[in-house]
Structures are given as structure tokens and as C-alpha cells.
C-alpha positions in Angstrom: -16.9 -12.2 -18.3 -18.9 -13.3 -21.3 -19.7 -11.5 -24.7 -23.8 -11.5 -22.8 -22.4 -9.2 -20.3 -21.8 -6.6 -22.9 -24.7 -4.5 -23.3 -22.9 -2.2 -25.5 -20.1 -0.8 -26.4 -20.0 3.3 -27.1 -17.5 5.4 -28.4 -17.7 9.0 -26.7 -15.9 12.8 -26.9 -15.6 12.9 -30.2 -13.6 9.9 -30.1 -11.4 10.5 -27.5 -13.0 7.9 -24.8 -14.8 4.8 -25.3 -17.1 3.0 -23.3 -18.3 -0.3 -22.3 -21.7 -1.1 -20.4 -22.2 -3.9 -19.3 -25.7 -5.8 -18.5 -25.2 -5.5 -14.9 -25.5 -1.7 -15.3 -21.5 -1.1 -14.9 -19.6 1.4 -17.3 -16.4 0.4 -17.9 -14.9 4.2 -19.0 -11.4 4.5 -20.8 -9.5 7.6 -22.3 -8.6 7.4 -25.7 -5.0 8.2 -24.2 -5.1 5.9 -22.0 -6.0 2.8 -24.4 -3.2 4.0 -26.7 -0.4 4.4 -23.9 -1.4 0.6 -22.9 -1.4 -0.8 -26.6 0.4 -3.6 -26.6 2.4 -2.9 -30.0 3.6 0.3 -28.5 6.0 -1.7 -26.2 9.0 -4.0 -27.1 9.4 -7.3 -26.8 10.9 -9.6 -24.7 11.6 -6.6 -22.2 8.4 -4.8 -21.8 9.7 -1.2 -22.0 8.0 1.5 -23.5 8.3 2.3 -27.2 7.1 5.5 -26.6 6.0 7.9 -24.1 2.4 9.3 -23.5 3.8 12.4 -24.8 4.1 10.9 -28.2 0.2 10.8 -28.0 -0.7 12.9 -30.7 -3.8 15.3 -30.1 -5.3 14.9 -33.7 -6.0 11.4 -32.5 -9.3 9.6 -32.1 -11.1 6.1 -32.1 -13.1 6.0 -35.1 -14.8 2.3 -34.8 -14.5 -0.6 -32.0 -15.8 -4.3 -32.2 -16.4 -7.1 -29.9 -14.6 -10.6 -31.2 -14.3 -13.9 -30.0 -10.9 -14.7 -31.6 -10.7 -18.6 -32.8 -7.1 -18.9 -32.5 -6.0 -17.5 -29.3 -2.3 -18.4 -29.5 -2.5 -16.0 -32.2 -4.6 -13.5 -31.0 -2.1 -13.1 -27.8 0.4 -12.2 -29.7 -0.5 -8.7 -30.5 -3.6 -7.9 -27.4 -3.4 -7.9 -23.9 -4.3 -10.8 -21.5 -5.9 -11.2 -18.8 -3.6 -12.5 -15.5 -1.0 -10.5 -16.9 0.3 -7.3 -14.7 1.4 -5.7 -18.3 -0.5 -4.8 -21.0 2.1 -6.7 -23.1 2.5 -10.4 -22.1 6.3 -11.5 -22.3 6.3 -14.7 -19.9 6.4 -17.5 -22.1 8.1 -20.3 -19.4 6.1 -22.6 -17.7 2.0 -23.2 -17.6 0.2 -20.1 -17.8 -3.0 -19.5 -15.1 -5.8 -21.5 -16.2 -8.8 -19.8 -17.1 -12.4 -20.6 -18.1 -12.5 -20.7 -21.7 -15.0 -19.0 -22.2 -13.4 -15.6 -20.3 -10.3 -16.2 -22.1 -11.9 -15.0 -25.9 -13.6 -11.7 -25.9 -11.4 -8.7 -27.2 -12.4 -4.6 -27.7 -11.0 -4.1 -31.0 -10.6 -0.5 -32.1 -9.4 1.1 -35.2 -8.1 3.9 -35.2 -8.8 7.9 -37.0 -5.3 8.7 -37.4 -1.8 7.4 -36.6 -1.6 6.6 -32.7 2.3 7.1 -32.5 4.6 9.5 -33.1 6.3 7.2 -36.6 4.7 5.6 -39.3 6.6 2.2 -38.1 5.1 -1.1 -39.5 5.0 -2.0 -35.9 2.3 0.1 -35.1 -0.7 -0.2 -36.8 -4.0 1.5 -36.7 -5.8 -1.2 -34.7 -5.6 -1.7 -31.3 -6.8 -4.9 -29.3 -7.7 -5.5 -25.6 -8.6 -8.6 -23.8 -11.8 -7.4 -21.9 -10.8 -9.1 -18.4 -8.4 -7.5 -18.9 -9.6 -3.9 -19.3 -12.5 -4.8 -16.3 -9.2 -5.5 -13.9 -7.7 -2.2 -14.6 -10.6 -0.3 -14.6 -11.1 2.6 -12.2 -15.1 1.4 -11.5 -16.1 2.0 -8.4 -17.2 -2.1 -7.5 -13.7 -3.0 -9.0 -11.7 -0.8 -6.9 -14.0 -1.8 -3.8 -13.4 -5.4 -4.3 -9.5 -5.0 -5.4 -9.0 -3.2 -2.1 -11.1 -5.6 -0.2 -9.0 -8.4 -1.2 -5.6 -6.1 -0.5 -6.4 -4.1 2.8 -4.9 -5.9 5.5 -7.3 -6.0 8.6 -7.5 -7.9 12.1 -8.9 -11.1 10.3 -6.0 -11.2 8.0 -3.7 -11.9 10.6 -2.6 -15.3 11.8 -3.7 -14.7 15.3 -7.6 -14.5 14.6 -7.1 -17.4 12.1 -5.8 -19.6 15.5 -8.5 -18.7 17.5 -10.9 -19.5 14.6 -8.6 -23.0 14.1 -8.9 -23.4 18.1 -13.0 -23.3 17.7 -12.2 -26.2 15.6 -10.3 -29.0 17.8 -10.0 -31.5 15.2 -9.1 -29.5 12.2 -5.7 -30.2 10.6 -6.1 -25.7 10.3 -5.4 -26.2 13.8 -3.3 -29.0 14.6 -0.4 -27.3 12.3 -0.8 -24.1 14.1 -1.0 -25.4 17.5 3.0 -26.0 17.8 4.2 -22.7 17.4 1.4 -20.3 18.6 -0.3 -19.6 15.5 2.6 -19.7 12.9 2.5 -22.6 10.4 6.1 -24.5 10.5 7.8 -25.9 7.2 10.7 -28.3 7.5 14.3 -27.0 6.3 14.8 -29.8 3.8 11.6 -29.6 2.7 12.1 -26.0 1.5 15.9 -25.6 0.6 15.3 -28.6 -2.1 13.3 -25.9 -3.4 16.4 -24.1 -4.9 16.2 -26.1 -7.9 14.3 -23.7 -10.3 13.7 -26.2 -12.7 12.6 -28.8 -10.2 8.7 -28.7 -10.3 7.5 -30.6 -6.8 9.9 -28.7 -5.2 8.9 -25.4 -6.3 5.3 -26.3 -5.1 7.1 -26.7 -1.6 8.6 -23.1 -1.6 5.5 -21.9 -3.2 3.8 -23.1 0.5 5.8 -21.8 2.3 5.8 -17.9 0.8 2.1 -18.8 0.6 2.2 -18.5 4.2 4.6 -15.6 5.2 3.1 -13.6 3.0 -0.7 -14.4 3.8 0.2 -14.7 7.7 3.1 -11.9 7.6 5.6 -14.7 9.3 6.1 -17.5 9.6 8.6 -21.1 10.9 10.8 -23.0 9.3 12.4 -25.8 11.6 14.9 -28.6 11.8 17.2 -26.5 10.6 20.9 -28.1 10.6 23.0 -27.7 13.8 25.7 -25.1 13.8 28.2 -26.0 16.5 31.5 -26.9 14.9 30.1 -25.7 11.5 33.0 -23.6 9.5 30.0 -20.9 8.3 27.2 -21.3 10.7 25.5 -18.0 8.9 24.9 -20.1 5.3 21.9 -22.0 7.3 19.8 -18.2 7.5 21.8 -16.9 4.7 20.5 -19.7 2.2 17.0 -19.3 3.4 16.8 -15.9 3.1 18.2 -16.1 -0.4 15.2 -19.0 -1.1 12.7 -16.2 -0.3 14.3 -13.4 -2.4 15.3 -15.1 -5.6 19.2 -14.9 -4.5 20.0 -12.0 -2.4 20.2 -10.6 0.8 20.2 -6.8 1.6 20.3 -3.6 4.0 24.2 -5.4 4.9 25.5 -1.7 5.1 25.7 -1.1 8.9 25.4 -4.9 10.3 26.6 -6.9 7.5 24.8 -8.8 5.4 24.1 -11.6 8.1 24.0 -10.8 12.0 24.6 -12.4 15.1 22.0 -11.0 18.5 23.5 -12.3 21.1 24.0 -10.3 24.7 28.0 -8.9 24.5 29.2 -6.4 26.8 29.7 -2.6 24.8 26.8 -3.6 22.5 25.9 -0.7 20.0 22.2 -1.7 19.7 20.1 -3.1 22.4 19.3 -6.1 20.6 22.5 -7.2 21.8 21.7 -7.2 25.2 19.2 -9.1 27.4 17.2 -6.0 28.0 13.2 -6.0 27.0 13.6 -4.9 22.9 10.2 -3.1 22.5 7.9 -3.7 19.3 9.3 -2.1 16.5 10.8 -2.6 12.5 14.0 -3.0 11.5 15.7 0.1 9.9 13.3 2.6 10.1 15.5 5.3 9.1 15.7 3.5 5.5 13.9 5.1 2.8 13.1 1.3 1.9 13.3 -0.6 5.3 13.8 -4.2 4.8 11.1 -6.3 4.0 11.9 -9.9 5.2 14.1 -11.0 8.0 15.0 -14.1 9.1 16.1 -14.7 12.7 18.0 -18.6 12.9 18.1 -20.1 16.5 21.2 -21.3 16.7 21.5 -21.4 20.4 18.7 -21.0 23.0 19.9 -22.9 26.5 17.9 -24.5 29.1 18.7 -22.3 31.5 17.6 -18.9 29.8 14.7 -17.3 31.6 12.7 -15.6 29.8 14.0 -14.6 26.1 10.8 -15.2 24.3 10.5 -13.8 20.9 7.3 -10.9 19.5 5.6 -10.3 16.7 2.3 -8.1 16.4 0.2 -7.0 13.0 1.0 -3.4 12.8 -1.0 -3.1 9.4 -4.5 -4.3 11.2 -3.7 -2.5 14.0 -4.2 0.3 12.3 -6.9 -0.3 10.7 -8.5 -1.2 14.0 -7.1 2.3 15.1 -9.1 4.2 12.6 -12.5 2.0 13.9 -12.1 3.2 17.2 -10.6 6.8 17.3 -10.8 8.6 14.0 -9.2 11.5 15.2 -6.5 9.9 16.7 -5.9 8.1 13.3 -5.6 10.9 11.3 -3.4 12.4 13.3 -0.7 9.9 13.0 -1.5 10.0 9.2 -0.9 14.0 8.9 2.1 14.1 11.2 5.6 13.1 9.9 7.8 10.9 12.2 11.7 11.1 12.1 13.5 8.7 12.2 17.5 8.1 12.6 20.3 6.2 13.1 23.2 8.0 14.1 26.2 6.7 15.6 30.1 5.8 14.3 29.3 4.7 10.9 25.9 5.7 10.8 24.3 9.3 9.8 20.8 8.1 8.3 17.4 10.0 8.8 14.0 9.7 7.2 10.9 11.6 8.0 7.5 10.2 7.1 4.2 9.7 8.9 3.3 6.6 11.1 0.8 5.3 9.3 0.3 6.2 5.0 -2.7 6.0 2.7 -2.8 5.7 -0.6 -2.7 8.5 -3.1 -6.2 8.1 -4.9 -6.2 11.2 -6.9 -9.7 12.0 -6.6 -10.1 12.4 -2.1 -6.7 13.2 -1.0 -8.3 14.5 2.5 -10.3 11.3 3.0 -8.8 8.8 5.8 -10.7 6.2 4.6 -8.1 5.5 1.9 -6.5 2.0 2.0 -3.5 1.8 4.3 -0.4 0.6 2.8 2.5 1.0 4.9 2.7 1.5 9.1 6.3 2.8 10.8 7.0 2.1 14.0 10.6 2.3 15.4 10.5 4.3 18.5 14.0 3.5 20.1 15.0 5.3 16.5 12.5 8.7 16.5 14.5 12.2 16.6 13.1 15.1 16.7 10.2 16.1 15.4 8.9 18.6 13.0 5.6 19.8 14.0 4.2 23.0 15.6 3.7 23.6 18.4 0.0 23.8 18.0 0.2 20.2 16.8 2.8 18.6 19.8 -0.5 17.7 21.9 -2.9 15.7 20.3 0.3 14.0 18.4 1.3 12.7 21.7 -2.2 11.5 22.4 -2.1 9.5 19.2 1.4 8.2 19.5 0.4 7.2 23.3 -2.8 5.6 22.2 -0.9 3.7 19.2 1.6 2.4 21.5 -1.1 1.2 23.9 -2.3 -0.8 21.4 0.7 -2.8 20.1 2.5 -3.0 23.7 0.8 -5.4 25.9 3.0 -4.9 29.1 1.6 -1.0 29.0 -1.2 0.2 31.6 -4.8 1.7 30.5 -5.6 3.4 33.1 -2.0 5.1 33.0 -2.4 5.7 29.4 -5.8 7.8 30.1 -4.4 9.7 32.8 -1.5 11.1 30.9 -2.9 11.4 27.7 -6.2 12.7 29.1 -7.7 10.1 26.3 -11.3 8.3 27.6 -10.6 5.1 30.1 -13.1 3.3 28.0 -10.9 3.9 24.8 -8.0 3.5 26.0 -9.4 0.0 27.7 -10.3 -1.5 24.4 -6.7 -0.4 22.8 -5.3 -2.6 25.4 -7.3 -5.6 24.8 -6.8 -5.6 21.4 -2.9 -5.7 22.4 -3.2 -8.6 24.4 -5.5 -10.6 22.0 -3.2 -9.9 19.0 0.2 -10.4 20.5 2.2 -13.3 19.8 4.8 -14.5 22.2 7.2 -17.7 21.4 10.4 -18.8 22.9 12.1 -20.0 19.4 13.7 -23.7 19.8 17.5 -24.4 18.9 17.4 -24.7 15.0 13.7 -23.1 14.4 14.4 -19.8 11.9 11.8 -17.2 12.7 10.8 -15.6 8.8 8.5 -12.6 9.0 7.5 -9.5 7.4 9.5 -6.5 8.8 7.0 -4.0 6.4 3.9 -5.6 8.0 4.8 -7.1 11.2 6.3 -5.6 14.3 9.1 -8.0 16.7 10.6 -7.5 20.0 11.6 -9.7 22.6 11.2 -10.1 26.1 14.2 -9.6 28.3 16.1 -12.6 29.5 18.5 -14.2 32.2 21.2 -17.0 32.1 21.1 -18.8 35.3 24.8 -20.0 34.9 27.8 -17.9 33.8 27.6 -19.0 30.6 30.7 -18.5 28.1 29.3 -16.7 24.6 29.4 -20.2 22.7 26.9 -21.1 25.0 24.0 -18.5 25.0 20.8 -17.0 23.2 22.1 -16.6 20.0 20.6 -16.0 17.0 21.4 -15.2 13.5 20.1 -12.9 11.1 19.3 -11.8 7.8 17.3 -9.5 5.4 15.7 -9.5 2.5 14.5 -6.9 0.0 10.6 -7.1 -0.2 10.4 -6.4 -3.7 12.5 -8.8 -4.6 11.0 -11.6 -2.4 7.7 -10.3 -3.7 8.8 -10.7 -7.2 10.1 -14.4 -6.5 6.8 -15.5 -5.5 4.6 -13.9 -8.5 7.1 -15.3 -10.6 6.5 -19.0 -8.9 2.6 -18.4 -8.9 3.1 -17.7 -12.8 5.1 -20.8 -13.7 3.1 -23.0 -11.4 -0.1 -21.9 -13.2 -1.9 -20.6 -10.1 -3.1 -17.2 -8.4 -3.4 -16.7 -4.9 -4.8 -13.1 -3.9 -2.5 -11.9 -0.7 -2.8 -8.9 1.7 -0.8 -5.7 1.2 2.8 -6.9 1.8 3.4 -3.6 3.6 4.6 -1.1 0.7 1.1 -0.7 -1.1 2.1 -3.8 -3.1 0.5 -6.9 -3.3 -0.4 -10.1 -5.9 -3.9 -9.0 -6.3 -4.2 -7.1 -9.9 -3.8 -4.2 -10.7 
């Protein structure tokens, strides 16, 4: 954004908003409270809290004057305005390169002075001047094109997922695009040594190896990691998963509560959960019941025998789903939008509920009763649903939704039973099937592959399975587990984007968070 762009700039209210039109017709609009809340003076350095609170903001307050400047040192210009790239108004990462950017969008600032004090002290620190980096002020500005295009880049939808970039890939039979999705259905792989060198903070080329490989689970939602080292006759076979799960989150598992910090699925007789069986383990997330569910998990092969029929592992895009949902049955969208879900976990041990809708908007502020909000989070955990509470007026068309939901992420279930039940259109309920078995990903994981994937975004399952011998427990489908906390994991990769000097724009991760600014 050049200084041409500016038409001009207009203070407005009797000072108390300013605005900024721009040559393409855009007005970029900003409450005087607003501008002072995100000064950059009013916060403190290095940690980035708040000075003071908007309460401070005195009423007698007003812009008297603003300028446009090209600022010819910029070092020392960023030391007291905002920048653009940064999340906060105030700038405290110092390490590493910064993200490049044009030179000449890297030099225009709104300068405004300021009628009376702007804080609630007289504090050399806070001065009556007040400096914004004008990309800056365009990235969190609530204009209608910038919104569009923020949530454009943030919404996930069918062609985000990994499947419909295959079948593009496959259209393409000598594209690498395809060849490194062709081994493991869809998924892109990364070697285990290639990644866990990556622990070295301070290690460039190896960061730019991790940085690939959360490139790709959280664009795709999932994805492989392989070669992983062998863990017969190893004295702690769960540091394999546990350090890779620790690689994604910047150090830490979570959610170790009720199964311990790492797991091991494996069919044992008495099982409390019927992962821990060979049974068919419907779509679904982990830990529903969680106010925060998990965001990664990690599932390590560590044992998958020749002789297990069947077994194979699923994942499915829950987040486009519904998007798709709200394309094809409006009604039936809004239904699971306006009707809260409970879900539980209650056994020995356990006594966990949490009720919330399937599918969640975002809050707006200005069109609270429009469905064409973004979506930013899907649950789905049925094997973990109590009871509901609805009226009864509501119980019917819920269960048409639910049904018509479930039709659409379970590929084993039956149209034409669907629309019988339900009383829901054969035709509908014929295209929520296909789009379950085009979207579906099935894979029977390999002995030392480590399936990584979203547990916000994606749902898993997994098909039910037989041993054809008698086989002792050191010498069956196991695999071991882990979580990780999506904000941290999401944290660790902006922070690897930042000191790598590069942006990536990636899909909602499943919370209403993203890397895409604001």
C-alpha cells in the first residue's frame, strides 16, 4: 500500500474518529478509542501487556491533527509505531529475520496528535502523538473487502482439504504434487530424522525441516511422519511419539488427565474405551467433553502384524463438511448451529460434561442471526453425547440434522435408509453420501509410520480388525499415542514462520484461530 493510495485522510465526530480513503474508493474508519487503546506507547515492553485499560480512555479526548510520513529511518521509526506483520500493535520480537516486505509498503505511517492527554498520567512515556503503520491499520480494519478476503483465506472448505488436493495431484501423473502424496493416500510423509534434528532451536536448516512439516498438518489437517525407530526391546518405547509430539508443541504434551500423558490402543480384554478393542471406532474427536479438546494427536505404529485383517486407520474433514452442509441443506445447518450437544465422560475417574452446539460461528457483532458467519469449530463425538437439552418442539428436526450430518461423514451408512427414517429427500440425502465416500480417507498405518493430525479439524476412526493367529499382546495392532495443546502447537509454528522470515496463510486450525492476520 503506497502513499498514492491515499486519497485523503479526514478527521471526523468532532475528533473522536478518523478516516482514511483511499483511491480505490475504500474507507478505512477508526474510533478515536480505538486508535488510543492500540497505541503502541500505551503497552510495555518486552512483554506486551497493557499499560492501561480502555477505561483509562478519557472522554475529553480528541484527535486534533493527523499526517501521512514516509519515515527515513525505519529502525527508528519502529520503535515507537506499529508494524505491519506484527499480530500486536506493539512489536517485541527482536530474534531472528523479520518477514520481508516491499520497501515501499514498509514506510507510510498515520501520525496523529493529539487534543488532550490520551492516558489516565502525565507519564513521559506517553506522549501526545500517536503513530500507525498504515498496513498495518488496513489489516485490522473492519472493511467490508478486508474481512471478505481475511475470511476467504481462513474458512476451511472442501478444497482445503488434502483429499481434493490428491485428486487434483492425480489429474497430474507426473507431478512431484502427486508422486509425494501417492504413498500414503493423500497425506504428505516426512522422515523421523529429518524432523526430530529439528529440535535444535538454534539450528536454522533444521528449523526449515520442521517448518515443512507443520506447514503440512496444519494446511492438510494431518499428516505422516515415517521411519520412525523400532520399539521392540526399547526401555521407553513411548519417547518415539512423545518427542514428536513435543516437536509440534514447543515442549509439551497435554489432556494426560484420564489416559496419561502418552497411550497405548491396543485390543485387551475389560477395555474401558472401545478404542481398545477390535470393534469398528466410528468418526469422532478426541475428548469432546473438554472445554478445550485436544488439538494434535499423534498415533505411532509400533506394531501392525501381517496377519491383522482389516484395522485400517480414518480420517475425514469435519470443518468442510460443514461448510458443504450449509450448501446443501440450510435448514438442516442451522439447526445443528442453534442446538447444544452434550457431551460426557463418565466413568471411575471420570465425571466431565460440556454442552455446546455441533457446529459454531463466529460472533460478528453486527448479524448474530446470520448462518453465513464463518465456521470455526465442528464437534462430533457421538459414542460420548448424553442427554440432551432441547424441547420437545425441537427433538425432531434435531434428529433430522444429526442423521443427515452423520450421513455425510460415515461412509459405511445407507441413503436410502437415512431418507426413510429421517423423512429427509432421497436426492439429499444421496448427495450427503457421495460426499462421504469422496472425502474419506482410509489407510492401514505401517510399523513405525506416526499418524499426526488435527483432532479440532479432522475426525478419525478405524475400521474393525481380526488377528488370524492367537497372537500374544507383544505381538498385535498396537499403537501409541499422544496429544498436544493446539494453541500451543499453533504458537510454535507462528513463532518459526517469524524467525524464518516467512508467512504462510493457513485454514482455521479448528478454534477460530489461524496464521492469517488479524
Amino acid at each position: 500500500m503506497d502513499k498514492e493510495a491515499i486519497k485523503e485522510v479526514k478527521i471526523g465526530e468532532d475528533g473522536k474518529a478518523l478516516h482514511i480513503h483511499l483511491d480505490d474508493k475504500k474507507v478505512l474508519s477508526f474510533h478515536a478509542i480505538w486508535l488510543w487503546q492500540n497505541d503502541p506507547k500505551n503497552y510495555m515492553v518486552p512483554s506486551g501487556q497493557k499499560i492501561h485499560p480502555i477505561s483509562s480512555w478519557k472522554s475529553s479526548t480528541f484527535i486534533e491533527s493527523c499526517s501521512v510520513e514516509r519515515s527515513g529511518n525505519l529502525d527508528d521509526k519502529m520503535n515507537f509505531a506499529t508494524k505491519a506483520g506484527s499480530i500486536h500493535s506493539l512489536n517485541t520480537f527482536s530474534s531472528g529475520p523479520q518477514i520481508s516486505e516491499d520497501s515501499e509498503d514498509m514506510s507510510y505511517f498515520i501520525n496523529i496528535k493529539w487534543g488532550s492527554t490520551h492516558t489516565c498520567d502525565s507519564s513521559e512515556n506517553h506522549e501526545l502523538r500517536s503513530s500507525f503503520h498504515l498496513q498495518w491499520l488496513y489489516d485490522w480494519s473492519c472493511h467490508h473487502d478486508n474481512l471478505n478476503d481475511t475470511r476467504l483465506k481462513r474458512e476451511v472448505t472442501p478444497d482445503h482439504t488434502f483429499m481434493a488436493k490428491y485428486r487434483l495431484a492425480c489429474t497430474n501423473q507426473d507431478t512431484d504434487g502427486n508422486l509425494k502424496r501417492q504413498e500414503h493416500n493423500g497425506l504428505l510423509s516426512f522422515d523421523y530424522e529429518d524432523i526430530m534434528i529439528g529440535s535444535d532451536d538454534t539450528n536454522f536448516a533444521s528449523n526449515e525441516k520442521v517448518l515443512s512439516f507443520l506447514d503440512a498438518i496444519m494446511l492438510d489437517g494431518a499428516a505422516i511422519v515415517k521411519n520412525a525407530p523400532d520399539t521392540c526391546g526399547v526401555e521407553f518405547p513411548d519417547e518415539i511419539v512423545s518427542n514428536v509430539g513435543k516437536l509440534i508443541s514447543g515442549g509439551s504434551l497435554s489432556h494426560g488427565s484420564l489416559y496419561g500423558d502418552t497411550f497405548h490402543v491396543k485390543s485387551i480384554k475389560n477395555a474401558i474405551n472401545v478404542a481398545y478393542t477390535s470393534e469398528n471406532l466410528p468418526l469422532h474427536q478426541d475428548l469432546a467433553y473438554y472445554e478445550s479438546k485436544p488439538g494434535f494427536q499423534l498415533l505411532h505404529c509400533a506394531s501392525m502384524p501381517n496377519d491383522i485383517v482389516g484395522g485400517e486407520s480414518l480420517l475425514f474433514d469435519c470443518m468442510a463438511a460443514a461448510h458443504h452442509l450449509r450448501i446443501l441443506a440450510p435448514d438442516l445447518f442451522e439447526t445443528l448451529v442453534t442446538c447444544p450437544a452434550t457431551f460426557v465422560k463418565e466413568r471411575e475417574g471420570a465425571r466431565m460434561t460440556y454442552t455446546r452446539p455441533h457446529i459454531v460461528l463466529q460472533v460478528d457483532g453486527s448479524s448474530l442471526d446470520n448462518m453465513n458467519r464463518e465456521i470455526v469449530a465442528v464437534h462430533w463425538a457421538p459414542a460420548f453425547e448424553g442427554p440432551l437439552r432441547l424441547s420437545i418442539d425441537k427433538m425432531e428436526k434435531y434428529h433430522q440434522a444429526y442423521s443427515a450430518f452423520e450421513l455425510m461423514l460415515e461412509n459405511t451408512k445407507c441413503s436410502k435408509e437415512c431418507s426413510e427414517t429421517t423423512g429427509l429427500p432421497l436426492a439429499l440425502t444421496s448427495k450427503l453420501s457421495s460426499y462421504a465416500n469422496e472425502f474419506t480417507w482410509e489407510y492401514k498405518l505401517k510399523q513405525g509410520e506416526i499418524l499426526v493430525f488435527n483432532n479440532t479439524r479432522m475426525l478419525h476412526g478405524r475400521r474393525a480388525f481380526t488377528q488370524s493367529n492367537n497372537a500374544q499382546s507383544s505381538n498385535c495392532r498396537h499403537l501409541i499415542g499422544a496429544y498436544t495443546h493446539i494453541d500451543d502447537s499453533l504458537n510454535r509454528y507462528r513463532c518459526l514462520l517469524k524467525q524464518l522470515g516467512k508467512s504462510k496463510d493457513i485454514p482455521n486450525v479448528g478454534n477460530g484461530s489461524t496464521s492469517v492476520l488479524p
